[in-house]
C-alpha positions, 0 to 999 in steps of 0.5 A: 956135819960131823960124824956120830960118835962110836957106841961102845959095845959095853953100852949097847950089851948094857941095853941087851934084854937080859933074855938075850945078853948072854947069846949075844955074848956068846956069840962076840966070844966065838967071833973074837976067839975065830979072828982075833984080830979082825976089826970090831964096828959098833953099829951106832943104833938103838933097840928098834922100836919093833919086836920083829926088827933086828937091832945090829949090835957090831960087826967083824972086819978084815981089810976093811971088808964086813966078814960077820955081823952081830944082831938081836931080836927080843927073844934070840939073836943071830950071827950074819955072813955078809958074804954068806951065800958063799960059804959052803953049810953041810950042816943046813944052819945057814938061812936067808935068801938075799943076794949075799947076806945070810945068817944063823939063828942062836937061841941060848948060848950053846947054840953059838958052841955048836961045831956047825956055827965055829966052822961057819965064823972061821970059814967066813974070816978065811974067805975074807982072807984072815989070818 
């Protein structure tokens, strides 16, 4: 069976609720800006069918290790840490309790601005060893 065909991430930003285009926007700038070089996944899905699913629109990563992932509700998105439970948050944004992942919730576009969020995208591409 082949494998599906990459998304490109024009067309799921083509498909983002126009609500949240401009976080989820945002916020690919300030990973991109953070490790230029880190390899962008496209997640190959569609917008769930639930309003409390997230849909996961791409991912950064480094050596072939998921650093940081991009998703989105209908009515905000988020920045996940793949390996979130290893940063070091003194500012309190970092949620989720799962066994690795945690994430940052982004509610407009200056969300993603705020030096708390920067210092958590480089801090994670530095675990992973980016340069």
């Amino acid at each position: 069976m082949p494998p599906a065909a990459e998304i490109p991430l024009s067309d799921h930003l083509k498909k983002l609720p126009p609500a949240v285009r401009p976080t989820v926007k945002a916020a690919i700038k300030a990973v991109k800006v953070a490790a230029p070089k880190a390899q962008q996944i496209t997640y190959r899905s569609e917008p769930p069918r639930s309003k409390s699913a997230m849909w996961k629109i791409v991912r950064y990563a480094v050596d072939g290790s998921n650093v940081v992932g991009i998703g989105t509700f209908p009515s905000h998105s988020t920045i996940f840490f793949y390996r979130g439970r290893e940063l070091d948050d003194g500012s309190g944004l970092l949620q989720g309790s799962g066994k690795d992942t945690r994430f940052v919730t982004l509610r407009a576009p200056g969300d993603v601005e705020r030096p708390a969020v920067k210092r958590l995208v480089r801090q994670a591409f530095k675990l992973a060893g980016a340069k």
